[in-house]
C-alpha positions in Angstrom: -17.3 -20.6 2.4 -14.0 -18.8 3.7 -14.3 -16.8 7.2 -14.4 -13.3 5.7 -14.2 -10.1 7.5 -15.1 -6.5 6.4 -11.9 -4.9 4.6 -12.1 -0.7 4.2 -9.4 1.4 2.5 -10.3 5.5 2.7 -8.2 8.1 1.6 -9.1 11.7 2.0 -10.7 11.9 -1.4 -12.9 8.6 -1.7 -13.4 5.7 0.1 -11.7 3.3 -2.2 -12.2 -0.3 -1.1 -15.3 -1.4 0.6 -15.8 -5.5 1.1 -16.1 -8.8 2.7 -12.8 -10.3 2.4 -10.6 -13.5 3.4 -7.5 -12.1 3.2 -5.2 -9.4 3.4 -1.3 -9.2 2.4 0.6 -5.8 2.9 3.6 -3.7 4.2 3.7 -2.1 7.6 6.7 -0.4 9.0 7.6 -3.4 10.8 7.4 -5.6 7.8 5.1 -7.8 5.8 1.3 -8.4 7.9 -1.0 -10.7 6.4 -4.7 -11.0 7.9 -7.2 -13.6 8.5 -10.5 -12.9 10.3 -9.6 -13.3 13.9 -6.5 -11.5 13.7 -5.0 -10.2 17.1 -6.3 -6.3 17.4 -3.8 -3.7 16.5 -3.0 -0.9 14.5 0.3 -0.5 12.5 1.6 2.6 10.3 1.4 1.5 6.7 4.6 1.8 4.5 4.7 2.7 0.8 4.1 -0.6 -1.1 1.0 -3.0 -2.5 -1.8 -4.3 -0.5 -3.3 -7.5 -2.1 -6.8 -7.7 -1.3 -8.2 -11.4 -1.4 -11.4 -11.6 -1.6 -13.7 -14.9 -1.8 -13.3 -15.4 -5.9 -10.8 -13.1 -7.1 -7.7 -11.2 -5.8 -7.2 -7.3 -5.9 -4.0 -5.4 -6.0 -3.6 -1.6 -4.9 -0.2 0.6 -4.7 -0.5 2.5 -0.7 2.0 5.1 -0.2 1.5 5.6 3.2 -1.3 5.6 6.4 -2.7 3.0 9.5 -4.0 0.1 9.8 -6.3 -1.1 12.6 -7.4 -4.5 12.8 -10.1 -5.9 14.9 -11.0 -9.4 14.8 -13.8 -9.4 12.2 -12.5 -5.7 10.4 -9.6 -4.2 9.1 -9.8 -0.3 8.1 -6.8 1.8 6.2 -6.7 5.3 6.5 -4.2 5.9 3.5 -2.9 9.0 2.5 -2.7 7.6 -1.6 -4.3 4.5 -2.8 -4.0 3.9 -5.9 -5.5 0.5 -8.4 -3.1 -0.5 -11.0 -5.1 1.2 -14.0 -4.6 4.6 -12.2 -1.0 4.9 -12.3 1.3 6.1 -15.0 4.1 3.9 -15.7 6.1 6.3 -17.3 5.6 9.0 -14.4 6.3 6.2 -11.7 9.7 5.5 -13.5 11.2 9.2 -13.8 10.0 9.7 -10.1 12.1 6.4 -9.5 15.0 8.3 -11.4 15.1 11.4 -9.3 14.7 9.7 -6.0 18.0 7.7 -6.9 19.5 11.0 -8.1 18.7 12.3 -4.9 19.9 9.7 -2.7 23.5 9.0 -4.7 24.5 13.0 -4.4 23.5 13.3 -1.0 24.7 16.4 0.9 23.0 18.5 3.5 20.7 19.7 1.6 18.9 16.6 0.7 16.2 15.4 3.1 17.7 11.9 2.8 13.9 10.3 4.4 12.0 12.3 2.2 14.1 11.0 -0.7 13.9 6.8 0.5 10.5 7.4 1.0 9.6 8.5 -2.4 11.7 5.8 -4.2 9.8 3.3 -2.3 6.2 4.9 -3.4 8.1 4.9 -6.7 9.0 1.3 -6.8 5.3 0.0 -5.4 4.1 2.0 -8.2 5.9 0.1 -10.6 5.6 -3.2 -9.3 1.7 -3.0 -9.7 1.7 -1.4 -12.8 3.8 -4.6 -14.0 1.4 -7.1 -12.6 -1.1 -5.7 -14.6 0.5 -6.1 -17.8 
């Protein structure tokens, strides 16, 4: 038996993961964290992308667009503001919002918020990375 800690994603409309796991992959604003129990403690802001959840039989996939992470040595809780499985996400939407964020970002100009605009083409692109794994 792996050394599993308790894993809990919550975003402000349901608590969305609740678990023992073994590990945990995803994307921080410093880069790609993985965690084993008996991780170092710290907390990191979450960047748009896909947290893969692996638990002691099977491995879980979830898009996160943004939030923090603090990890103790035998826990790890998210506070994200959207998680999202791979069933709940539109494809089709994912891609046009992928569209417009490009859009945005090629015409630049002072009137774009050009951080706004990367950051929404990330969520985008997460989006549609996990909806492909499903398939």
């Amino acid at each position: 038996m792996a050394d599993l800690f308790t894993l809990e994603i919550i975003s402000p409309e349901r608590i969305f993961y609740k678990g023992e796991v073994k590990f945990l992959e995803m994307t921080t604003s410093e880069g790609e964290i993985g965690v084993y129990k008996n991780h170092i403690p710290m907390t990191n802001i979450l960047a748009p992308g896909i947290v893969t959840i692996h638990e002691e039989n099977e491995v879980k996939e979830a898009a996160v667009h943004s939030g923090f992470v603090v990890i103790l040595q035998d826990s790890v809780k998210i506070m994200a503001e959207v998680v999202e499985w791979p069933d709940e996400i539109d494809e089709a939407r994912a891609r046009e919002a992928k569209i417009r964020a490009e859009r945005r970002l090629a015409e630049g100009g002072d009137a774009i918020d050009i951080d706004r605009a990367e950051l929404a083409l990330k969520r985008s692109i997460a989006r549609i990375r996990l909806s492909e794994h499903r398939k």
